[in-house]
C-alpha positions as CSV (number, residue, x, y, z in Angstrom):
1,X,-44.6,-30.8,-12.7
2,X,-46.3,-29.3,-15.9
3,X,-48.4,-26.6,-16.6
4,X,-52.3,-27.7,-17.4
5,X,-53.9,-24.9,-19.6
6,X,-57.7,-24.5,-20.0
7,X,-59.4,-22.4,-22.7
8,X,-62.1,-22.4,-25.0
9,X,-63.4,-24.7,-28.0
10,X,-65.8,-22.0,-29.7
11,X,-65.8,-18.4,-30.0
12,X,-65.5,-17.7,-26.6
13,X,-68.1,-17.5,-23.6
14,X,-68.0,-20.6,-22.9
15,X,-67.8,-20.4,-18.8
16,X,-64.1,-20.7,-18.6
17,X,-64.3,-18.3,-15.3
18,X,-66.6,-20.5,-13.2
19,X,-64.2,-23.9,-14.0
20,X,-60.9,-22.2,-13.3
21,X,-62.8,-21.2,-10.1
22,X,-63.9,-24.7,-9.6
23,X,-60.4,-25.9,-10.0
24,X,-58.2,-23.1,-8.3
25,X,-57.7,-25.4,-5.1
26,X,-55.5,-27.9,-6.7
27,X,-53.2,-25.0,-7.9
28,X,-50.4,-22.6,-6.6
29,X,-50.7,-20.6,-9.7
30,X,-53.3,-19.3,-11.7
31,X,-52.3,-17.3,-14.6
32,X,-53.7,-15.1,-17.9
33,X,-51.7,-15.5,-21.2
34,X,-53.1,-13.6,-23.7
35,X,-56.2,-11.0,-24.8
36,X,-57.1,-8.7,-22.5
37,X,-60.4,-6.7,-21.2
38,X,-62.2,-7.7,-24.1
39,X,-62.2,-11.1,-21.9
40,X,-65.4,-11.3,-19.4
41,X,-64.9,-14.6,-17.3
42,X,-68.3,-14.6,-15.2
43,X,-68.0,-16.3,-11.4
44,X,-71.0,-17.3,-9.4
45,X,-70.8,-18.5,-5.4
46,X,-72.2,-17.7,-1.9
47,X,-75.0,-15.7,-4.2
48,X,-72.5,-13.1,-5.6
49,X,-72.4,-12.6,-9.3
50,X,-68.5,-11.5,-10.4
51,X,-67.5,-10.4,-14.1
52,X,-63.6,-10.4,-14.5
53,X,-61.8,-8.3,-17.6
54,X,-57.9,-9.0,-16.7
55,X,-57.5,-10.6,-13.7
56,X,-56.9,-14.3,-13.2
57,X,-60.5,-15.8,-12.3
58,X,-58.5,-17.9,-9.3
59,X,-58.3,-14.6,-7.7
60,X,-60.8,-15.7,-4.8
61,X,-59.1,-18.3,-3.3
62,X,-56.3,-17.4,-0.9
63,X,-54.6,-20.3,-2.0
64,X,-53.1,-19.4,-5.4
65,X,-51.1,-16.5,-6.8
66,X,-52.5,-14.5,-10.1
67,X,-50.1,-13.7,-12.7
68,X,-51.2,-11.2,-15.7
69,X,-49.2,-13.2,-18.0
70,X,-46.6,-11.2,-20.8
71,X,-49.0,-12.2,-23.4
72,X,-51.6,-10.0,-22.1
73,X,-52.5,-6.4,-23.1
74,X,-53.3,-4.3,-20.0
75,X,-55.6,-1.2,-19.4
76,X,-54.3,0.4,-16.1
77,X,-57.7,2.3,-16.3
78,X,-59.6,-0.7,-16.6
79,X,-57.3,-2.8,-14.5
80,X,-57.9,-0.5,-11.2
81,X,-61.4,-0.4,-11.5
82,X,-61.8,-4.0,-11.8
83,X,-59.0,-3.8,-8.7
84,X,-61.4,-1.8,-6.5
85,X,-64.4,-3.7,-6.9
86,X,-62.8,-6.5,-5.4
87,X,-61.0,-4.4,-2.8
88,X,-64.7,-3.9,-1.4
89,X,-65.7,-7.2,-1.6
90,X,-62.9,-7.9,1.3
91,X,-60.2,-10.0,-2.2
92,X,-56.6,-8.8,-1.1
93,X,-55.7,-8.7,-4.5
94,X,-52.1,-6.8,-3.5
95,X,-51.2,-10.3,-1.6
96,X,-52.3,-12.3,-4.8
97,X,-51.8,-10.5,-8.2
98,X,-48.6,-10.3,-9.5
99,X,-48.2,-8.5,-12.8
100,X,-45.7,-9.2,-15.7
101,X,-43.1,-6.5,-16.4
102,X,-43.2,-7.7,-20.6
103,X,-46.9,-7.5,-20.5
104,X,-48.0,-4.2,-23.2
105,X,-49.7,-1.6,-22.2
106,X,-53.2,-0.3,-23.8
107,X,-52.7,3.2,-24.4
108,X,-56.5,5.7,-24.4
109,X,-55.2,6.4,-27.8
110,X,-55.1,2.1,-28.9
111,X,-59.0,2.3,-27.6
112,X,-59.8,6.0,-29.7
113,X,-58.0,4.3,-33.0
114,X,-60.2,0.8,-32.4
115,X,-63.3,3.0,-32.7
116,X,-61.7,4.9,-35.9
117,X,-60.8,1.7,-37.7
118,X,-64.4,0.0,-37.1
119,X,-66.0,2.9,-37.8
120,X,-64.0,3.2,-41.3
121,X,-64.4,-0.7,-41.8
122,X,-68.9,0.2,-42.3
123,X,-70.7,-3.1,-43.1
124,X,-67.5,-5.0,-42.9
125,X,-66.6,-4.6,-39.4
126,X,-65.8,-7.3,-37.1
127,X,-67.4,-6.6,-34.1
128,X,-64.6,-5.7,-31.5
129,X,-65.0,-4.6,-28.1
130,X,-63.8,-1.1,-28.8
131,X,-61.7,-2.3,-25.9
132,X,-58.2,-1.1,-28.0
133,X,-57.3,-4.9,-28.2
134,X,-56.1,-5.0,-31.7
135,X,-54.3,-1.8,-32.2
136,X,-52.1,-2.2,-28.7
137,X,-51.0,-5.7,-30.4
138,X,-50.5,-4.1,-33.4
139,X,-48.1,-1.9,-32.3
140,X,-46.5,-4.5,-30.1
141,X,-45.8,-6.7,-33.7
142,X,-44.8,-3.2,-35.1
143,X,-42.0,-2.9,-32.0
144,X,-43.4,0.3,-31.4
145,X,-45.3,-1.0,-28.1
146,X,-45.1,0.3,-24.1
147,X,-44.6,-2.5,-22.0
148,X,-45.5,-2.4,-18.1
149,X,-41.7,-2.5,-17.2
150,X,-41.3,1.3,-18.9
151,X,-43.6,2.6,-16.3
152,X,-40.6,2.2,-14.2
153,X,-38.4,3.8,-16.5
154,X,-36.7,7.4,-16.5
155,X,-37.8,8.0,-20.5
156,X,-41.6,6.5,-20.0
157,X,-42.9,9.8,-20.2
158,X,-40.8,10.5,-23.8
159,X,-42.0,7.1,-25.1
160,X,-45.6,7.5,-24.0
161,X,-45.4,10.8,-25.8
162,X,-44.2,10.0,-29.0
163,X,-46.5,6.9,-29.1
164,X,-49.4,9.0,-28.7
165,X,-48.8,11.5,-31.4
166,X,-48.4,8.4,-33.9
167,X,-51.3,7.9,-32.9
168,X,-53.1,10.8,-33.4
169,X,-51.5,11.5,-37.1
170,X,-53.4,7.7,-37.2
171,X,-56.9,9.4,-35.8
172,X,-56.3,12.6,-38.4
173,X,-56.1,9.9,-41.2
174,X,-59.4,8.5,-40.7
175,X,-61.1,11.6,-40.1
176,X,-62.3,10.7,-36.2
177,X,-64.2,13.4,-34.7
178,X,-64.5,12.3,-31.0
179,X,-60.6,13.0,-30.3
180,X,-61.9,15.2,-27.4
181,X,-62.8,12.1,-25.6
182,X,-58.7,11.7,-25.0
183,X,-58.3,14.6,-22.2
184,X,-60.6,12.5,-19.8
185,X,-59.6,9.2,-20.9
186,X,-56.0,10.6,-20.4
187,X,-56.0,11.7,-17.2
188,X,-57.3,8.3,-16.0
189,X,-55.0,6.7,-17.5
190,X,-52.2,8.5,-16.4
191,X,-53.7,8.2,-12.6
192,X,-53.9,4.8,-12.7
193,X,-50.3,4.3,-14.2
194,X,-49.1,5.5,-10.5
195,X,-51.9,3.0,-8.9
196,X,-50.2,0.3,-11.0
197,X,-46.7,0.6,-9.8
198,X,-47.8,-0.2,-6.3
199,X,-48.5,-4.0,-7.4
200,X,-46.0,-6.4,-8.1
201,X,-44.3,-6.5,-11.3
202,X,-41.9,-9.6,-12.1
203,X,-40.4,-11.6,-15.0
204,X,-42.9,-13.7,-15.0
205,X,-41.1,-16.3,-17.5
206,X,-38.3,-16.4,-14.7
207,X,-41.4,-16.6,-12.4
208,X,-43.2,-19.6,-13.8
209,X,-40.3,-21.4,-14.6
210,X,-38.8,-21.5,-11.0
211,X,-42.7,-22.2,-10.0
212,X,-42.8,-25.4,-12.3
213,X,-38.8,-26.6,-10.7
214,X,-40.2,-26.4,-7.4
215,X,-42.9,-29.0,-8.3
216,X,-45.8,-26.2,-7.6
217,X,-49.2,-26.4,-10.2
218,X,-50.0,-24.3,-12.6
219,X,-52.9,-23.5,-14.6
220,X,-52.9,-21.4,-17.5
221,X,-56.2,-19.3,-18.0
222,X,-57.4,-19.0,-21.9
223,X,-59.4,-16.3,-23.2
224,X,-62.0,-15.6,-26.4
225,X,-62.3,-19.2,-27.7
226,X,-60.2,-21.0,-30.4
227,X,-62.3,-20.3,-33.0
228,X,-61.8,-16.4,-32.2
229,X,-57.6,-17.2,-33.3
230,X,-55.8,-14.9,-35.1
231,X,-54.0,-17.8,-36.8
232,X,-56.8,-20.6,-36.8
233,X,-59.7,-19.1,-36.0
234,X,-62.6,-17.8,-38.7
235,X,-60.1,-15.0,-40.0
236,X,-60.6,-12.0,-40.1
237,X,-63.5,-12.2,-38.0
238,X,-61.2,-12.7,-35.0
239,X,-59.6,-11.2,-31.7
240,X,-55.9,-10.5,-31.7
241,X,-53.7,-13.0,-29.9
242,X,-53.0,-16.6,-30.2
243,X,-55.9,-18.3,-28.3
244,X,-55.1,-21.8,-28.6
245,X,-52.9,-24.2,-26.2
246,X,-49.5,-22.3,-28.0
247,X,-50.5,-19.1,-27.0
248,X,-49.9,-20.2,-22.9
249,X,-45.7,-21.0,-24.4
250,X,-45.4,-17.4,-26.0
251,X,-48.0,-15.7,-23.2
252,X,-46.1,-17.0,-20.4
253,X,-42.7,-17.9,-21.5
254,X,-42.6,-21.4,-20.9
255,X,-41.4,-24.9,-23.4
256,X,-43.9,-26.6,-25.1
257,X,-42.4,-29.7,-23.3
258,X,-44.5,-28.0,-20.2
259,X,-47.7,-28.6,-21.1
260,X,-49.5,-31.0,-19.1
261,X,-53.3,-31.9,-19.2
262,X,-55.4,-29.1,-21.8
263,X,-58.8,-28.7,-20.3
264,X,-61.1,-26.9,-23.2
265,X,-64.4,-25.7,-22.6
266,X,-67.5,-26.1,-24.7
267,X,-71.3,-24.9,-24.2
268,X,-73.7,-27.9,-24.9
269,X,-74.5,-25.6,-27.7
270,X,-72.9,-22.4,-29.5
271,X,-72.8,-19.1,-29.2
272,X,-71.1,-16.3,-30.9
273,X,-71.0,-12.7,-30.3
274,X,-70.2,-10.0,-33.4
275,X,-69.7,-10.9,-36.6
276,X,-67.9,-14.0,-38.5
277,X,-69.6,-17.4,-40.0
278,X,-71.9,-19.5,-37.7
279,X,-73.1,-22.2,-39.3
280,X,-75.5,-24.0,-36.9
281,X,-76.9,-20.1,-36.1
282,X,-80.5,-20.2,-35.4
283,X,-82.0,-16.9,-36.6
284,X,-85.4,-18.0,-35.3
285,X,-87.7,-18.6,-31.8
286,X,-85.8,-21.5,-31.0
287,X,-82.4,-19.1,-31.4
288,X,-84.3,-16.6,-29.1
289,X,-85.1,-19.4,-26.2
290,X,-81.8,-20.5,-26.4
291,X,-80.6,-16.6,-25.9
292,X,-83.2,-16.3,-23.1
293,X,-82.6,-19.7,-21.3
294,X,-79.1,-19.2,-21.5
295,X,-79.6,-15.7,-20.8
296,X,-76.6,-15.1,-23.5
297,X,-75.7,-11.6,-23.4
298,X,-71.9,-10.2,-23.6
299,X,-70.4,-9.8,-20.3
300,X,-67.7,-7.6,-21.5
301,X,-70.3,-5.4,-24.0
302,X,-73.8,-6.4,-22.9
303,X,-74.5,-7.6,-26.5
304,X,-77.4,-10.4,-27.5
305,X,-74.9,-13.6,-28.0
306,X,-75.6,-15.2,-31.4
307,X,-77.2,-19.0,-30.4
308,X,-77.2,-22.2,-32.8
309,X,-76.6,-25.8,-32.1
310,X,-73.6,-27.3,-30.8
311,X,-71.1,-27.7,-34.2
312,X,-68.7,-31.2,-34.1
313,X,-66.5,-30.3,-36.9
314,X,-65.7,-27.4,-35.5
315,X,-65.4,-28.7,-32.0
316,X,-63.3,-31.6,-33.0
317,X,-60.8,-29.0,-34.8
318,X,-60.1,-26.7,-32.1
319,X,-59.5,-30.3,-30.0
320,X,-56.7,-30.9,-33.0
321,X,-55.1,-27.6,-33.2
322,X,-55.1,-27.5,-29.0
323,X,-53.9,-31.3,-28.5
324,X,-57.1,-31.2,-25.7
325,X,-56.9,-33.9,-23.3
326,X,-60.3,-33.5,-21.2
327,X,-63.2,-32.0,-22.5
328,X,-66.1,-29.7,-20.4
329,X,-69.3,-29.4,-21.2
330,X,-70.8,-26.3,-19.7
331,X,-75.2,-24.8,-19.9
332,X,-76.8,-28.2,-19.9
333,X,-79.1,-27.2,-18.5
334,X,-80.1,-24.4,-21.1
335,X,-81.0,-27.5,-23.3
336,X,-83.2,-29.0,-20.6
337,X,-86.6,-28.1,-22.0
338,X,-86.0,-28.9,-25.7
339,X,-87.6,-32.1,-26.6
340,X,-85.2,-32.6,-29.8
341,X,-81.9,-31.8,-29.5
342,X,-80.3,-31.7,-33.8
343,X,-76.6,-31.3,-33.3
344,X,-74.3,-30.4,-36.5
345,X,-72.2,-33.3,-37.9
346,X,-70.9,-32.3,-41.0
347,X,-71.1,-29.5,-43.6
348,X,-72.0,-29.5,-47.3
349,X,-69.8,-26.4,-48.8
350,X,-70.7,-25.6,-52.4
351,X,-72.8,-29.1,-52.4
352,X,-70.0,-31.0,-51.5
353,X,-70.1,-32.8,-47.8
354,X,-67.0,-32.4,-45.7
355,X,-66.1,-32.5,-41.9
356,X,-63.5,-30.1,-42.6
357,X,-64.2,-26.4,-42.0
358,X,-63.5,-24.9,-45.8
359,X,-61.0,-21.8,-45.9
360,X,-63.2,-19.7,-47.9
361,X,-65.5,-18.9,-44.9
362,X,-67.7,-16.9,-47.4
363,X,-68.7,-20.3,-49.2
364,X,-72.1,-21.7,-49.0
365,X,-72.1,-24.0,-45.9
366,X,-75.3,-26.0,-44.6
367,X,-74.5,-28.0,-41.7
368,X,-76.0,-31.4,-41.5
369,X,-77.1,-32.8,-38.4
370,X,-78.6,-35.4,-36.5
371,X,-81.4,-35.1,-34.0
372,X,-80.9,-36.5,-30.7
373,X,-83.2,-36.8,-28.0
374,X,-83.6,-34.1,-24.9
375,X,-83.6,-34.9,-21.6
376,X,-86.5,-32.6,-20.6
377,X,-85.8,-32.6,-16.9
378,X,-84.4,-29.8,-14.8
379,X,-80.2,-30.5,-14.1
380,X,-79.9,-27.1,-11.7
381,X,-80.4,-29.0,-8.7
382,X,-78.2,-32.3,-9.7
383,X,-75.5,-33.1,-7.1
384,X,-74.3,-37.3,-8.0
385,X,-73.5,-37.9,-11.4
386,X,-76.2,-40.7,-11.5
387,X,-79.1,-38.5,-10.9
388,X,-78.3,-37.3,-14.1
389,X,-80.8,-38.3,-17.6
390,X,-79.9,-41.2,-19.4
391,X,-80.5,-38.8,-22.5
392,X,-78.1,-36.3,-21.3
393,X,-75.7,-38.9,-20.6
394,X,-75.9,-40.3,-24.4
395,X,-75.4,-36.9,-25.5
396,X,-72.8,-36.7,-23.9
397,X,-71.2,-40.3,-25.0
398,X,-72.4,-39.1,-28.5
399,X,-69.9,-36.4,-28.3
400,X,-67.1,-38.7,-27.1
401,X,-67.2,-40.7,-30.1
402,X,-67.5,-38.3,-32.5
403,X,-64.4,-35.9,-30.9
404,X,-62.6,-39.1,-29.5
405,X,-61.5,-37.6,-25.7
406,X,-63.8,-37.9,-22.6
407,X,-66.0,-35.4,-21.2
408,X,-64.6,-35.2,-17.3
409,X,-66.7,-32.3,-15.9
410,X,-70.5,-31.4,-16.8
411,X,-71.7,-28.1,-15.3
412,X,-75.2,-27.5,-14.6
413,X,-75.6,-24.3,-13.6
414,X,-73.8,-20.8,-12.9
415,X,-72.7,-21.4,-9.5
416,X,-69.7,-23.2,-9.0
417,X,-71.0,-25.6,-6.7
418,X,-73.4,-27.0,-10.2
419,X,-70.4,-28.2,-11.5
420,X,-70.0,-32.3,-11.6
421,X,-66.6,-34.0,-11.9
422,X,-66.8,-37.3,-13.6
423,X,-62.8,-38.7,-12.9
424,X,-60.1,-37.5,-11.1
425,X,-58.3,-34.5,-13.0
């Protein structure tokens, strides 16, 4: 048995949540290997509306255990809350989360020093979360990091200690006058540090690795999108982990020989939220319909999401650079009252055409596209694959030939029961 991995083909958003959901019954083990809060996987069913930050979205099936992979950076604070929301909802997360002991810890002091360095960074910045994303993976490359397992420890108090002054000599350099935000953001943290040590905490490389000799599934839960890579993605307006297919061998502690089937996830169009190139953007009324049929706002920061049309090049790269075996197509329905449908092809970069994306993301890129026909018919309420349009279906063929891998699932709708499974995963 192998581990199947899904993620993202764009800059994230692109439903990832409501397919792992989908697809949670055919698995034992559903687990998270890399990013962390900044994540916002959105699940819809029985009319319930569910945003999760950290938690493995198979967390609602009693079926499947939910590992926080060592890849991840975790926010006790953040992690409880998100904890007792489902508590009320009647989820026995105890029974179903287990959390790694290698996994680093996101300190109120990482989130302080994210504001200070985007704050110093003025018209440049990149747009993060303010979630403390960057600077707790900064310090875990710097092998200055807390890891989950020290909680346990005799000396966490010392090392939590001298982490945080480093810290604040960090805050005093750039001048940040809302230090007095710590004492409260403190003293949750510190609170839900004992909360945490009442879950299970596991090698989890030990743990998946038995998992995959007993023959048991797993399915490795991407966040952000490809596109959003610290290595390959539109650097430096990026998140901070490895999102592609490698991240799952470093984020969970498993071979690349492992990987089975690689499940990425595209919108039928694009979307991007804080800053970064977007070619295909649409800074226009058909940008805002697209925003408001899709209803595209951040559901980790509430942000307007950036909308354009859907972008080949890039698509087809992320499938290189992830080895993607099935492709999703998610919001098809957004695009059901648009009469043309132009989708991007190619670039021309300086004037010359290429359907490479160029390294100097500040050169002058025009996408080119071609204009396909919409289906103009509503999908929401689309249960047999052959109810679907005939136009829909040759966009979808359309993007089959230009990527080269089939689309196996088209989702027509939020809830997970608009979701429609074209072959046997």
């Amino acid at each position: 048995m192998k581990v199947d991995v899904l993620l993202g083909l764009q800059w994230g958003d692109e439903g990832k949540g409501k397919i792992v959901d989908v697809l949670t019954p055919k698995y034992d083990v559903i687990s998270r290997f890399q990013g962390g809060p900044n994540a916002g996987h959105t699940l819809e069913f029985n009319g319930i509306k569910h945003v999760l930050h950290l938690i493995p979205s198979g967390i609602f099936h009693d079926t499947a255990k939910n590992i926080i992979g060592n890849g991840v950076v975790v926010d006790p604070a953040i992690l409880m809350e998100e904890i007792s929301v489902l508590d009320k909802m009647g989820v026995d997360v105890k029974s179903r989360l287990l959390l790694s002991k290698k996994a680093h810890l996101i300190l109120p002091t990482h989130k302080l020093l994210d504001a200070a360095r985007e704050e110093a960074k003025g018209k440049s910045k990149i747009g993060s979360t303010l979630k403390g994303i960057g600077p707790t993976y900064t310090d875990k490359i710097g092998r200055d990091g807390i890891r989950i397992g020290d909680i346990f420890c005799d000396n966490f108090s010392d090392k939590y200690q001298a982490l945080k002054a480093k810290h604040i000599q960090l805050l005093n350099f750039y001048n940040f006058t809302k230090i007095e935000q710590l004492a409260e953001l403190e003293d949750k943290w510190l609170n839900s540090i004992e909360k945490l040590k009442q879950f299970e905490c596991v090698d989890s490389e030990y743990y998946i690795n038995n998992k995959i000799s007993e023959n048991k599934k797993i399915l490795a839960e991407g966040a952000q999108g490809s596109l959003l890579d610290v290595d390959f993605g539109s650097y430096p307006f990026v998140t901070s982990s490895n999102t592609i297919c490698a991240g799952a061998c470093t984020g969970l502690g498993i071979a690349p020989s492992k990987i089975g089937k690689v499940f990425g996830i595209f919108k039928a169009y694009c979307t991007r939220v804080g800053s970064g190139p977007f070619p295909t953007e649409l800074l226009d009324e058909v940008g805002e319909k697209l925003r408001k049929n899709g209803n595209e706002f951040g559901s980790t920061t509430g942000r307007p999401r950036r909308c354009g049309w859907l972008d080949l090049p890039s698509l087809k790269y992320s499938i290189m650079i992830n080895g993607v075996t099935d492709l999703i197509m998610t919001k098809a329905d957004v695009l059901s009252d648009f009469a043309n449908i132009p989708v991007c092809t190619s670039y021309k970069c300086n004037g010359i055409e290429t359907n490479e994306i160029p390294f100097d993301i500040d050169c002058d890129i025009t996408p080119v596209f071609t204009n396909l026909k919409g289906w103009n018919e509503d999908l929401t309420s689309v249960k047999d694959l052959s109810k679907l349009p005939a136009e829909l279906m040759d966009y979808v063929k359309f993007i089959e030939e230009y990527v080269n891998v089939p689309v196996t699932i088209i989702s027509v709708g939020p809830d997970r029961t608009q979701t429609l499974i074209r072959t046997e995963l």
